[in-house]
C-alpha atoms as a printed R data frame, in Angstrom:
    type eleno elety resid chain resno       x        y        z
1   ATOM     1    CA   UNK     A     1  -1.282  -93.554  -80.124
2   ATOM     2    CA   UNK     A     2  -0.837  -90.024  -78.407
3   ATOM     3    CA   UNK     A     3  -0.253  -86.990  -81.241
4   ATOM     4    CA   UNK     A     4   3.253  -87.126  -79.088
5   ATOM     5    CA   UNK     A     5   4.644  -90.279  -80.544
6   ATOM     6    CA   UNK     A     6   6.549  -91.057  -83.420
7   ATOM     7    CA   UNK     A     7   3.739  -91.908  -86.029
8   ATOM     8    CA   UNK     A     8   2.166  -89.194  -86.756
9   ATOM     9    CA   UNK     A     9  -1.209  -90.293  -88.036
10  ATOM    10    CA   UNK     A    10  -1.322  -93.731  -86.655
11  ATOM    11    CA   UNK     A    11  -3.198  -96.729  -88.617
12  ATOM    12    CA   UNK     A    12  -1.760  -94.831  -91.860
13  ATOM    13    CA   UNK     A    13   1.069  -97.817  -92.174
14  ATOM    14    CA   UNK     A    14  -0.892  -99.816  -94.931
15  ATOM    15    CA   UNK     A    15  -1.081  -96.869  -97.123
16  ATOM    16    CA   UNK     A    16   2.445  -96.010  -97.590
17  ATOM    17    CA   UNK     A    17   3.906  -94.765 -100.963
18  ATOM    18    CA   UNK     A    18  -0.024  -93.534 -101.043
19  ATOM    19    CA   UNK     A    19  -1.324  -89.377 -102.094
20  ATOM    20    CA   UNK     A    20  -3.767  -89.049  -98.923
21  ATOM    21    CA   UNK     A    21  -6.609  -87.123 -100.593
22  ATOM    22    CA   UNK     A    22  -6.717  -84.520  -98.139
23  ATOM    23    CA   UNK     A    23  -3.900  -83.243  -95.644
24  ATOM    24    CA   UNK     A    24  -4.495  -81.366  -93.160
25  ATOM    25    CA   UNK     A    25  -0.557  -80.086  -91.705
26  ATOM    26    CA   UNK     A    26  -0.594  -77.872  -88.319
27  ATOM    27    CA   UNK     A    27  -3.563  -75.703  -89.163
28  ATOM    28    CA   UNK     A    28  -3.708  -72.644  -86.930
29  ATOM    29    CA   UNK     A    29  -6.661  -71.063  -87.980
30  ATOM    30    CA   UNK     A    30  -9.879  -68.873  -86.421
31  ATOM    31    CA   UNK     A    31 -12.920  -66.558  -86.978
32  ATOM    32    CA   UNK     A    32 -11.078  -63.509  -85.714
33  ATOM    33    CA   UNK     A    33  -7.051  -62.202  -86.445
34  ATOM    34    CA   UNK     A    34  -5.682  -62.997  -83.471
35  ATOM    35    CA   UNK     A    35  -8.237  -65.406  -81.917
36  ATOM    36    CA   UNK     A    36  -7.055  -68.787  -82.954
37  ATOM    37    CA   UNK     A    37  -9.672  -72.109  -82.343
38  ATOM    38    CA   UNK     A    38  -7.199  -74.329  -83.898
39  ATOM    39    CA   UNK     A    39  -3.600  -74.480  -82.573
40  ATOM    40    CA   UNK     A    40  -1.300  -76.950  -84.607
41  ATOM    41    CA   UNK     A    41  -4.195  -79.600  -86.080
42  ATOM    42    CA   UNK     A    42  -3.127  -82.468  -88.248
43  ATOM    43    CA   UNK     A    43  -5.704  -84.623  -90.296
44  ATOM    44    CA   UNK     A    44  -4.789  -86.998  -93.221
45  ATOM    45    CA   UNK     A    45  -7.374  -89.055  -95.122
46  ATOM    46    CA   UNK     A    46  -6.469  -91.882  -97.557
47  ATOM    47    CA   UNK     A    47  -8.699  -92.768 -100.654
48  ATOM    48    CA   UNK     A    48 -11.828  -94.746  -99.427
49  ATOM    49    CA   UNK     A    49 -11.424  -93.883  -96.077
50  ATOM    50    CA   UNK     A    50 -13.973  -93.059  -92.856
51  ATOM    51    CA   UNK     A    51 -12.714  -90.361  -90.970
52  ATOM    52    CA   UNK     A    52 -14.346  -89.791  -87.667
53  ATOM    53    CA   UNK     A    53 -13.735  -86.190  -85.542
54  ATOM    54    CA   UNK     A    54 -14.566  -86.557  -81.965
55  ATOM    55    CA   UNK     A    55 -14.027  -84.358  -78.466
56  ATOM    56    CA   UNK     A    56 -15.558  -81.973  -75.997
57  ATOM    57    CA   UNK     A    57 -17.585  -79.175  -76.799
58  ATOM    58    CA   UNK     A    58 -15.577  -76.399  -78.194
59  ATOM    59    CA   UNK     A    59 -12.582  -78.392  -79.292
60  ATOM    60    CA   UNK     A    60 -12.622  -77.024  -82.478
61  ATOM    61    CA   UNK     A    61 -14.317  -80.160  -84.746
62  ATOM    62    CA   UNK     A    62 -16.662  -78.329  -86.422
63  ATOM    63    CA   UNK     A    63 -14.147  -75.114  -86.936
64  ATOM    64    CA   UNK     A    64 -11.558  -78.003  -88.440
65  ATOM    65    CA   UNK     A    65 -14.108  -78.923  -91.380
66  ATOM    66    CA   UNK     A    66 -15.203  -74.898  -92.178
67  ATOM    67    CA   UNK     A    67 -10.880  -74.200  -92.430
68  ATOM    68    CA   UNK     A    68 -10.607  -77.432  -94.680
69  ATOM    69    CA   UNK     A    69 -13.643  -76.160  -97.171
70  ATOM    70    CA   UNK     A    70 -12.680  -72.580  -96.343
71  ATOM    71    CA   UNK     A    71 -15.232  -70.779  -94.442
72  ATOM    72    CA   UNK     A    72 -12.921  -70.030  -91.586
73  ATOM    73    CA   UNK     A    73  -9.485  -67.741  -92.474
74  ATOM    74    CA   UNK     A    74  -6.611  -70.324  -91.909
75  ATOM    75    CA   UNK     A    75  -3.835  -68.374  -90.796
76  ATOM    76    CA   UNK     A    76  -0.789  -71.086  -90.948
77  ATOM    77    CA   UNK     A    77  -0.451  -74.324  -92.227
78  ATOM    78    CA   UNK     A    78  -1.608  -76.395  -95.345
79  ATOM    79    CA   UNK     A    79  -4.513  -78.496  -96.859
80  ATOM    80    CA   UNK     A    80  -3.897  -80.551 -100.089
81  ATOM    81    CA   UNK     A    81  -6.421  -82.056 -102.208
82  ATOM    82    CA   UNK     A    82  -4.749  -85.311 -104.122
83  ATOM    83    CA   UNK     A    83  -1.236  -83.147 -103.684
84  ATOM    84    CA   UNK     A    84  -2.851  -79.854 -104.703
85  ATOM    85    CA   UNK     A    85  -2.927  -76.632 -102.296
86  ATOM    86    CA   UNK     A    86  -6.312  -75.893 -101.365
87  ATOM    87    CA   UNK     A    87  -5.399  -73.262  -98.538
88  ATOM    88    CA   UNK     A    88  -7.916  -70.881  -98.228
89  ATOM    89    CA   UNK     A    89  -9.584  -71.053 -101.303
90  ATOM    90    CA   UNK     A    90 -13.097  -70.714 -101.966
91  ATOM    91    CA   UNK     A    91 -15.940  -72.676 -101.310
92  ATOM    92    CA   UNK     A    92 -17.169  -72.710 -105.128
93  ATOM    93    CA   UNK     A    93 -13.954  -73.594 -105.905
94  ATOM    94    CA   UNK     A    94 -13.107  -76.144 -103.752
95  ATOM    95    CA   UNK     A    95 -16.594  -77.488 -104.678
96  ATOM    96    CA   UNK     A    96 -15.501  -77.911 -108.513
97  ATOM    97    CA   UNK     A    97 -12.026  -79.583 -107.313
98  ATOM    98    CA   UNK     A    98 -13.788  -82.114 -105.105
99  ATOM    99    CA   UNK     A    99 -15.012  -81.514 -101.854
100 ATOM   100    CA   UNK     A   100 -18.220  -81.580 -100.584
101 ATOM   101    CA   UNK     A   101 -19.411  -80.178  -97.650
102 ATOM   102    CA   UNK     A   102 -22.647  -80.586  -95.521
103 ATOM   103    CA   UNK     A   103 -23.586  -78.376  -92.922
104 ATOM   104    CA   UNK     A   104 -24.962  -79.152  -89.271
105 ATOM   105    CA   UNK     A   105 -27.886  -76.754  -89.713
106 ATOM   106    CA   UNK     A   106 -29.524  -74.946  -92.153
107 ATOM   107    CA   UNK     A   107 -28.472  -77.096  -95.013
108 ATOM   108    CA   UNK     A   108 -31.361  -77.123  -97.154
109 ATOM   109    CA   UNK     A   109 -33.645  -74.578  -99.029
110 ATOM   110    CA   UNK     A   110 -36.961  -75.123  -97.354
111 ATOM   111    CA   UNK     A   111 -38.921  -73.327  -99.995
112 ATOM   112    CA   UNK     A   112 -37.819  -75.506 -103.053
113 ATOM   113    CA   UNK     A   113 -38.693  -79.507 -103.914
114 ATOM   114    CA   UNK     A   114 -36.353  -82.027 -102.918
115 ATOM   115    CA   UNK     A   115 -34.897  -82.147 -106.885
116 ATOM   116    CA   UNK     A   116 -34.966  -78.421 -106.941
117 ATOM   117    CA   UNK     A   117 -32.702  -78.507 -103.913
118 ATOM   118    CA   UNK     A   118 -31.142  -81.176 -106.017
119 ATOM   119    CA   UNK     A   119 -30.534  -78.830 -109.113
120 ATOM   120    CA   UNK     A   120 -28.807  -76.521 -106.999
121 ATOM   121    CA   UNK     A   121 -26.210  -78.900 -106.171
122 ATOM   122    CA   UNK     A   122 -25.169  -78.921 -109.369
123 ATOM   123    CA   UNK     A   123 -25.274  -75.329 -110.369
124 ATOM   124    CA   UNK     A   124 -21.832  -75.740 -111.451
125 ATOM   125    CA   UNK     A   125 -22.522  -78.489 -114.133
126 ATOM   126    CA   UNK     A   126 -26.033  -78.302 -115.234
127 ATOM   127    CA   UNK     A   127 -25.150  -80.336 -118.070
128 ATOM   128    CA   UNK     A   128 -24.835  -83.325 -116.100
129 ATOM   129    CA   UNK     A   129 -27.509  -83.139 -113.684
130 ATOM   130    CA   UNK     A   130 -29.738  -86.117 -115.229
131 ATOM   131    CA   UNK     A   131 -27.110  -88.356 -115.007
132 ATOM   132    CA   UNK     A   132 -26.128  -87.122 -111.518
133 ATOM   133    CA   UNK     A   133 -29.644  -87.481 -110.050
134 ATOM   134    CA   UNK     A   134 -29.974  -91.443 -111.557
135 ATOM   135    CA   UNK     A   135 -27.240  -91.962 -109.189
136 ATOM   136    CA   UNK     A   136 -28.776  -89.881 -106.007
137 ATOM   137    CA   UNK     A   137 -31.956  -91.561 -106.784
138 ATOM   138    CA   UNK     A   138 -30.598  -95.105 -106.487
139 ATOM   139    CA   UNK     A   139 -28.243  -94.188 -103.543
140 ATOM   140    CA   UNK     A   140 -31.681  -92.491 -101.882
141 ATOM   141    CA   UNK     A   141 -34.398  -94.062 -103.504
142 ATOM   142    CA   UNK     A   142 -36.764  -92.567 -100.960
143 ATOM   143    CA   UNK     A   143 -35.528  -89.068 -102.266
144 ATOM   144    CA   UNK     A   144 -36.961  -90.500 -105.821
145 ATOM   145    CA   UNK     A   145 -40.281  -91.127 -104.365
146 ATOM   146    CA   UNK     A   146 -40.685  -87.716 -103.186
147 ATOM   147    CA   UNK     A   147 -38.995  -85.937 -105.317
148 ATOM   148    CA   UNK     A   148 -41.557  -82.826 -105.428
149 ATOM   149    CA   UNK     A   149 -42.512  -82.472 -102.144
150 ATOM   150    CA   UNK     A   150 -40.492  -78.976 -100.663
151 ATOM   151    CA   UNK     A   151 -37.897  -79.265  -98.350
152 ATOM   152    CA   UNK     A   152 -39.420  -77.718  -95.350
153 ATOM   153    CA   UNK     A   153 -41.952  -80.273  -94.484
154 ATOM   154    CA   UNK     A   154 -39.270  -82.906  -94.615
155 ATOM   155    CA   UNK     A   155 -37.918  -84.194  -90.644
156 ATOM   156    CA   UNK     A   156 -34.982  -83.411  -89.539
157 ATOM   157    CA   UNK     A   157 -33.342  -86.760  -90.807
158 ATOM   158    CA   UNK     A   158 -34.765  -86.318  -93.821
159 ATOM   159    CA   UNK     A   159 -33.387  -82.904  -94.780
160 ATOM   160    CA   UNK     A   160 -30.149  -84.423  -94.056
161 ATOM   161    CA   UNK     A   161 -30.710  -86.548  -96.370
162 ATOM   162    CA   UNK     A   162 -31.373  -83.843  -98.893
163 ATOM   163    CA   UNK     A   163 -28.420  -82.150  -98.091
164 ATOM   164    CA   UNK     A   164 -26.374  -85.503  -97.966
165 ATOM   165    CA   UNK     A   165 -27.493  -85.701 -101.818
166 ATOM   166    CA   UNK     A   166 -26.918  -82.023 -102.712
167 ATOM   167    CA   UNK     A   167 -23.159  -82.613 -101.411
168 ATOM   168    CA   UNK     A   168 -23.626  -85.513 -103.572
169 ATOM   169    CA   UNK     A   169 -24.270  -84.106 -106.622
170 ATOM   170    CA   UNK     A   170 -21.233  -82.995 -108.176
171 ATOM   171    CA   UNK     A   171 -19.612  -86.301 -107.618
172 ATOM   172    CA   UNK     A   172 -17.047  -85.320 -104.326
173 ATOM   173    CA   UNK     A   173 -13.879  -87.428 -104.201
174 ATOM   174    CA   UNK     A   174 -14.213  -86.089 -100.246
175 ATOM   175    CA   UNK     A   175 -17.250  -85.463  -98.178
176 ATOM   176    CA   UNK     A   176 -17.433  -83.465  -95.142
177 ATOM   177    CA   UNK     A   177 -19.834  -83.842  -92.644
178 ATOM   178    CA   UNK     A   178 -20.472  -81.867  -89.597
179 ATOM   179    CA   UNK     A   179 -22.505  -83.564  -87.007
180 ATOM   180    CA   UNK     A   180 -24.493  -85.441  -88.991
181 ATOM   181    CA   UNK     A   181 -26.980  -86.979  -86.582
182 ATOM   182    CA   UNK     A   182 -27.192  -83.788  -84.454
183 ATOM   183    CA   UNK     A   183 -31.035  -83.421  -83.328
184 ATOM   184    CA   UNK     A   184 -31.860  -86.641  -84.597
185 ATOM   185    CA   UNK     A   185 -34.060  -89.304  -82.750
186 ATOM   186    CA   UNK     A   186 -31.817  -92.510  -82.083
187 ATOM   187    CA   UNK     A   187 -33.828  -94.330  -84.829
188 ATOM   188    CA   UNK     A   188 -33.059  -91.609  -87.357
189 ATOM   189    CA   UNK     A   189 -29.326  -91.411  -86.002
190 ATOM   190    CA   UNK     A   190 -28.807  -94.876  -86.651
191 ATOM   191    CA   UNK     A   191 -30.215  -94.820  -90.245
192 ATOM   192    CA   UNK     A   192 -27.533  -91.790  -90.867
193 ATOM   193    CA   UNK     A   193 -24.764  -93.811  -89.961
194 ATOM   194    CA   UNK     A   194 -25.548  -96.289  -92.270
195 ATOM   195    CA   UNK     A   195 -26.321  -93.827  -94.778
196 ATOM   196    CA   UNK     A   196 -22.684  -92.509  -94.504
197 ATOM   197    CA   UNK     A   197 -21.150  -96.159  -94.558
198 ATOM   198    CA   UNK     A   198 -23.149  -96.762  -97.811
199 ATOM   199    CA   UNK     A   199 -22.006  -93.407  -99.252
200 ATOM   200    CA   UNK     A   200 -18.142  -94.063  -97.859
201 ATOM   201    CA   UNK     A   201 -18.405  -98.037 -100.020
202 ATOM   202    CA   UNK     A   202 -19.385  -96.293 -102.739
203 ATOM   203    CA   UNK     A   203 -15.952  -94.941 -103.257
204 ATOM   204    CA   UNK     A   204 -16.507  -91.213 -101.591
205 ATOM   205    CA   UNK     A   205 -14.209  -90.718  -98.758
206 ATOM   206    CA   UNK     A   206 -15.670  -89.115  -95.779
207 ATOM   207    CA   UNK     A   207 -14.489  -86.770  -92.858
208 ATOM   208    CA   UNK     A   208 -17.226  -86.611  -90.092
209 ATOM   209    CA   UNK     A   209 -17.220  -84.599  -87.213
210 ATOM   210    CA   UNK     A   210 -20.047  -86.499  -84.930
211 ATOM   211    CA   UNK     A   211 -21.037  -85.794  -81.491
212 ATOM   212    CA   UNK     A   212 -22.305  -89.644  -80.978
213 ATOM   213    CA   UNK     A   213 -18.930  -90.360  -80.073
214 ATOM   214    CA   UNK     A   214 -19.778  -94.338  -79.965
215 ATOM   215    CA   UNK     A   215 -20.956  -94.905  -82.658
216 ATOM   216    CA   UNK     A   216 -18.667  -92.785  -84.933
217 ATOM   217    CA   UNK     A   217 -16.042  -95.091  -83.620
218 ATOM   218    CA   UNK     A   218 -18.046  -97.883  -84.299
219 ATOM   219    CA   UNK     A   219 -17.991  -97.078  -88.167
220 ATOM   220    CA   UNK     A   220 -14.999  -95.435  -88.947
221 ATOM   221    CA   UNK     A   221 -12.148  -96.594  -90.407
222 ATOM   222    CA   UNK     A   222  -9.457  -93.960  -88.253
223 ATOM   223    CA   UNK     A   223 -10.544  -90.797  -86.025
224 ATOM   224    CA   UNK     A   224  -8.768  -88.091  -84.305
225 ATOM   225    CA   UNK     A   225 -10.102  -86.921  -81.039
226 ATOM   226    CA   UNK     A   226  -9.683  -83.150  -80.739
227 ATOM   227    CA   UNK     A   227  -8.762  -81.125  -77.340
228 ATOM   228    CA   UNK     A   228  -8.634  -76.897  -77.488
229 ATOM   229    CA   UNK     A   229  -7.964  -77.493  -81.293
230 ATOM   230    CA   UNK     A   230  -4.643  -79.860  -81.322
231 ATOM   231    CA   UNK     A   231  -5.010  -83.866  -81.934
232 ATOM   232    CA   UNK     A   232  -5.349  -85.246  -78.483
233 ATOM   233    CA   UNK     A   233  -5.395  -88.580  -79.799
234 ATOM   234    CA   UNK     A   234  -5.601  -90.596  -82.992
235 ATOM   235    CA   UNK     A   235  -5.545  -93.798  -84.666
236 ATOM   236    CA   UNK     A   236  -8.366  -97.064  -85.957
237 ATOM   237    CA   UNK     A   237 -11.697  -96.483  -84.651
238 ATOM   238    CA   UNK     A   238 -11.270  -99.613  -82.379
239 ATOM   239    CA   UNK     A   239  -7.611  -98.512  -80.923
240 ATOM   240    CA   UNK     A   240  -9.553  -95.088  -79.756
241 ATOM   241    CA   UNK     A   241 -12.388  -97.368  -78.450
242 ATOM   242    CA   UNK     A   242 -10.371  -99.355  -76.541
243 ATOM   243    CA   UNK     A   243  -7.618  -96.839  -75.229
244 ATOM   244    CA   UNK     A   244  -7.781  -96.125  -71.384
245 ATOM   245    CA   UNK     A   245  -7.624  -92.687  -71.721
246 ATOM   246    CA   UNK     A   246  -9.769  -91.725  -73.923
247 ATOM   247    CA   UNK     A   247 -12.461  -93.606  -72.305
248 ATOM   248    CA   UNK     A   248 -11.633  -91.766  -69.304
249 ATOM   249    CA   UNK     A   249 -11.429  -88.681  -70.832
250 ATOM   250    CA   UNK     A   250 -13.822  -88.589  -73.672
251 ATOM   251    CA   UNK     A   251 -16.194  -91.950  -74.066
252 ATOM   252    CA   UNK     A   252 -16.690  -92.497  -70.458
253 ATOM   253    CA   UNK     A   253 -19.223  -95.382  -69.988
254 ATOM   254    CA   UNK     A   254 -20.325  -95.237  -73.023
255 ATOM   255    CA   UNK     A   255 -17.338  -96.640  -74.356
256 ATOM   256    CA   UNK     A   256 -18.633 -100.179  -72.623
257 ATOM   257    CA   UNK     A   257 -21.236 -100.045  -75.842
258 ATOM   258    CA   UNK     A   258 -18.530  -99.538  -78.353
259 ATOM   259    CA   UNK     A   259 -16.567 -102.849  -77.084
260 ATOM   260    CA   UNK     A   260 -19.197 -104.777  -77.234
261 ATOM   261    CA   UNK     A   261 -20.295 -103.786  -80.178
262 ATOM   262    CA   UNK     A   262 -17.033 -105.087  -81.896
C-alpha cells in the first residue's frame, strides 16, 4: 500500500478500462519559483468517488487542492479533467469545465443573503440559476428557510454550508474541499461529514483535504496520506485505517475509533 509498490493508486482495480475524472501525475508545484511544497504528488479520482487527503501539518494537502483548481503555479506535471488538460488554467475556467472548489476560510460574502451568495455562484450561467437553486434548496433545505438572512451572522458550520452550495451551483462533476470541518464544534463537524456523503451519493465526486483524520477515513471511499508533499501512503479508507504504520505515524490512538467504528 506504500506509494513504493507496484500499484500505483491502490483500491483503483475495480475501475479499470475507466477515464478517472481528475488525475493528478507527479505535480511539483509551489507559491514561489524555486520553492517547491509539492515534490512528485499523484492523485486519481474515479466517477462517484470520496477522496480523502490526510497528513501532518505542512504536508502540502491544502497546497495539492489550490495546484488542482489553479491558485498555486504548478511547475511540472499534469491534471486532467475527464482526459482533458487542466494544467494551470484558471479558476473561472476550470469553474465552467467542472470543478468546484471550497475554501477553508473566508468562503462566503458576509455582507450579502444566503441566495445572494447563491447568485454569485452562478455568475457564469445566470440563466439557470432558478433551476440550480430548486436543487440547493432540497439538498439544504435549511438554506431555503433562511434564504435572506446575510451571510455574516450565519456560524461557522453554517457558512460552510453556504459555501458548500455556492460550489454547488454550477453543477461540479468534482468538488474540492479544503478542511471542511476546520473550527467546527464536534456536533457541527459531524453534520459536515454527512453533508459531504449526501453531496458525494448525489453523483458529485469529492476530493477533501480534512484534518479529522478519523473520521475522513471513516467516510471515504480511497485517501492518500501526504508527507513533505509526496504520497506517503494510499489506498480504501479502511486499508489506511487499519495499516500499522500509518497509525503509528499519522492516526495514533485515534485510529482505535476508526476500527471500531467499522
Amino acid at each position: 500500500m506504500s506509494a513504493s509498490t507496484t500499484v500505483k493508486h491502490p483500491g483503483t482495480e475495480k475501475f479499470a478500462g475507466t477515464e478517472p475524472i481528475m488525475n493528478a501525475t507527479d505535480l511539483t508545484a509551489g507559491y514561489l519559483p524555486g520553492v517547491n511544497i509539492l515534490n512528485g504528488c499523484d492523485l486519481v479520482c474515479y466517477p462517484g468517488e470520496l477522496i480523502g487527503i490526510i497528513g501532518p501539518n505542512g504536508a502540502g494537502k491544502s497546497t495539492l487542492l489550490k495546484a488542482l483548481f489553479g491558485l498555486v503555479k504548478i511547475h511540472s506535471g499534469s491534471v486532467t479533467l475527464g482526459g482533458e488538460d487542466i494544467t494551470n488554467l484558471k479558476a473561472n475556467k476550470l469553474v465552467q469545465a467542472g470543478v468546484g472548489f471550497v475554501p477553508q476560510t473566508n468562503n462566503v460574502f458576509p455582507s450579502l443573503t444566503i441566495e445572494e451568495n447563491l447568485q454569485m455562484g452562478m455568475f457564469l450561467r445566470p440563466k439557470l440559476f432558478s433551476e440550480r437553486l430548486d436543487y440547493i434548496y432540497d439538498l439544504f433545505p435549511v438554506l431555503g428557510d433562511r434564504r435572506s438572512q446575510r451571510a455574516g451572522s450565519l456560524s461557522g458550520g453554517e457558512r460552510q454550508s453556504v459555501a458548500m452550495a455556492r460550489a454547488l451551483m454550477m453543477d461540479p462533476k468534482v468538488l474540492l474541499l479544503d478542511e471542511p470541518s476546520a473550527g467546527l464544534s464536534p456536533v457541527r463537524q459531524d453534520e459536515t461529514f454527512i453533508r459531504t456523503r449526501r453531496i458525494n451519493k448525489a453523483g458529485v465526486s469529492v476530493i477533501m483535504v480534512e484534518q479529522n483524520a478519523r473520521r475522513c477515513l471513516q467516510i471515504c471511499d480511497r485517501g492518500y496520506v501526504l508527507d513533505q508533499g509526496r504520497n506517503a501512503y494510499s489506498g480504501t479508507g479502511r486499508e489506511l485505517a487499519d495499516d500499522p504504520k500509518v497509525i503509528e505515524l499519522y492516526l495514533g490512538t485515534l485510529a482505535k475509533d476508526v476500527d471500531e467504528s467499522h
